[in-house]
C-alpha positions as CSV (number, residue, x, y, z in Angstrom):
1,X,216.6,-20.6,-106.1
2,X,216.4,-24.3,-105.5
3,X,219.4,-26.5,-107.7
4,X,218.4,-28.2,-110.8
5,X,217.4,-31.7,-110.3
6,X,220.2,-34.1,-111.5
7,X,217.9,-35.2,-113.9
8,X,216.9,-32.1,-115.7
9,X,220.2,-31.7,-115.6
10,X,221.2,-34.7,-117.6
11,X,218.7,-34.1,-119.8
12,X,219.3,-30.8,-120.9
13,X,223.3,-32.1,-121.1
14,X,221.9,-34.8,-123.5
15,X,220.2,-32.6,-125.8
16,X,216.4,-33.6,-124.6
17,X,213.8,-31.4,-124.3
18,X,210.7,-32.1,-122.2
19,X,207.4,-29.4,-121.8
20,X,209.0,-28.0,-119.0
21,X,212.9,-27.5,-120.2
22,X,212.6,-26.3,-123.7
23,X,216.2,-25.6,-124.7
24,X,219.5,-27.8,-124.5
25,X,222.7,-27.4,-124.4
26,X,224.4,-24.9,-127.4
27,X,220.8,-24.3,-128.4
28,X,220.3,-20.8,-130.7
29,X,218.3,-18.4,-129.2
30,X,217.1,-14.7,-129.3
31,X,216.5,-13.0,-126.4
32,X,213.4,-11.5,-127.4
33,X,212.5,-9.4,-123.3
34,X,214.5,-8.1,-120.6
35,X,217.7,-6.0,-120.8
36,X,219.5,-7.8,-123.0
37,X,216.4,-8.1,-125.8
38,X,217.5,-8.4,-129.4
39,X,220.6,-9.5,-128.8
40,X,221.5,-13.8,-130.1
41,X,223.3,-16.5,-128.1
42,X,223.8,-19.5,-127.3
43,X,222.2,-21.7,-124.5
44,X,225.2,-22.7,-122.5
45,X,223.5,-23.9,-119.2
46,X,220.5,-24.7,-117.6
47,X,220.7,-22.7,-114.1
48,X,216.9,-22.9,-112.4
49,X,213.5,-24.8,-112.9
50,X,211.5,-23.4,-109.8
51,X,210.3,-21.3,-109.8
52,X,210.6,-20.2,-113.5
53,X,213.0,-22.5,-115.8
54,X,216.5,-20.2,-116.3
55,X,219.3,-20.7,-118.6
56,X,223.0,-19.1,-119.2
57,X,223.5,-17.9,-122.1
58,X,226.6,-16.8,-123.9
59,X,226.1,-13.6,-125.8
60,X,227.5,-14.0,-130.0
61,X,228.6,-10.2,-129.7
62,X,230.8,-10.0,-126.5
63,X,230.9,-13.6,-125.4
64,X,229.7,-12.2,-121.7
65,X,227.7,-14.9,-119.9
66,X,224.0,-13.5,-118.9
67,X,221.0,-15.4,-116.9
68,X,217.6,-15.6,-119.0
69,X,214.6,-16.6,-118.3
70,X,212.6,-19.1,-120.7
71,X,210.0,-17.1,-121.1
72,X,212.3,-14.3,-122.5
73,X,213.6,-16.7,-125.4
74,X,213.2,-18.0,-128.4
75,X,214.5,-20.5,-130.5
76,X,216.8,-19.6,-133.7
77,X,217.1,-23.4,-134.7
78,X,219.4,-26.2,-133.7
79,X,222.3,-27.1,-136.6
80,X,221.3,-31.0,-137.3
81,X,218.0,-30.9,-135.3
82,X,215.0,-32.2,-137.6
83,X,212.2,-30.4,-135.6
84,X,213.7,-26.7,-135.9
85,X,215.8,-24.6,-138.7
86,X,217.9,-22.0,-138.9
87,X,216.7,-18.3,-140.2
88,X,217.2,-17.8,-143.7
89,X,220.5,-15.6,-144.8
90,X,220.7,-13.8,-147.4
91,X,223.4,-13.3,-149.8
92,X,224.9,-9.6,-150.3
């Protein structure tokens, strides 16, 4: 694994997204494949572009730190962002 470019890097640190780096800093996600499938967390660094784009992410139920691939993620919405929103919760 090669280190992130400085400015992928900076990107992701200043909450831009390009084609290539979907997710940014504290972004939602779900990991939806891999051993850790189902579970929610937050994006909390961007750890490898080449040869597949790979993020850390903080786990909401144990607050261990796991690698995930792009591919194996998907967006629960960004508080404040206009292009994405949050799931819808339901009251009990």
């Amino acid at each position: 694994m090669n280190p992130v470019p400085k400015d992928l890097e900076e990107a992701f640190m200043a909450f831009r997204r390009s084609d290539r780096v979907t997710f940014c800093l504290n972004d939602a996600v779900e990991i939806i494949a891999g051993p850790h499938a189902g579970r929610g967390g937050a994006v909390i660094s961007l750890t490898a572009v080449d040869p597949n784009v790979e993020y850390l992410v903080e786990l909401s139920d144990t607050g261990r730190d796991v690698r995930v691939l792009q591919s194996d993620l998907r967006s629960l919405g960004t508080p404040g962002s206009p292009n994405e929103s949050l799931p819808e919760t339901r009251s009990p």
